[in-house]
C-alpha positions, -999 to +999 in steps of 0.1 A: -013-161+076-003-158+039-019-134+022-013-112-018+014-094-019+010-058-034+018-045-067+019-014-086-013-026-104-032-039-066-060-017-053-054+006-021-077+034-008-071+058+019-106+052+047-119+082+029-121+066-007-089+084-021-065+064-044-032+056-027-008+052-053+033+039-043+058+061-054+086+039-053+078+003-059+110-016-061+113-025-098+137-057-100+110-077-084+079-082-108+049-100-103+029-105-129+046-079-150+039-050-119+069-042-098+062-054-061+056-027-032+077-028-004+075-011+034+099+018+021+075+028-004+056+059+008+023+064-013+003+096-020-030+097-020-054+119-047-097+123-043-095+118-004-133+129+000-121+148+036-117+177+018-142+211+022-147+195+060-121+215+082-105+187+082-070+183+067-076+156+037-054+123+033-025+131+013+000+106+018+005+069+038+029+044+045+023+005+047+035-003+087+035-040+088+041-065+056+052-098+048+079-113+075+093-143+058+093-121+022+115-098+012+125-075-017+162-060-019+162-069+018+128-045+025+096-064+039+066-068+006+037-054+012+005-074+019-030-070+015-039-083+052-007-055+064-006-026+086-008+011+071-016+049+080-026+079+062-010+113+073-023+136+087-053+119+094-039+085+108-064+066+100-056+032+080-051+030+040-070-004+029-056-022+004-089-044-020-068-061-046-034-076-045-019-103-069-040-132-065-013-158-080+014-145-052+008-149-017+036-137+010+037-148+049 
């Protein structure tokens, strides 16, 4: 199912409402003048709200499952409908916004 592929600029929280930002976006692919997000990019995650619980906060993810027919300097893009986890709490980072004028399958 096609879905928008992830950018520098798209949306993604950890389930916790922290901001997951990618740390290595691959930059010779823009979209919409925001490099593209591929499976290798690992993000970190700031404001997880799991923190002062016992519980070890989010701190960084990984997007698991992207785009199959898509790729970026050979690497899977990232989708808004894909797979991800948040270490060390393994629950899911969900992506809200991706780039509404490119959709990946």
């Amino acid at each position: 199912m096609p879905a928008p592929a992830l950018t520098v600029a798209s949306t993604v929280l950890c389930a916790h409402a922290g901001v997951a930002t990618p740390v290595a976006p691959f930059p010779r692919v823009l979209l919409d003048g925001q490099p593209v997000v591929t499976l290798s990019s690992p993000y970190v995650i700031a404001g997880c709200a799991l923190t002062g619980t016992g519980a070890p906060p989010c701190a960084t993810g990984q997007m698991l499952v992207g785009a199959a027919r898509v790729l970026a300097g050979g690497v899977p893009v990232a989708s808004l409908v894909g797979t991800s986890i948040c270490v060390p709490t393994g629950q899911p980072m969900l992506p809200l916004a991706g780039d509404p004028r490119v959709l990946v399958t």
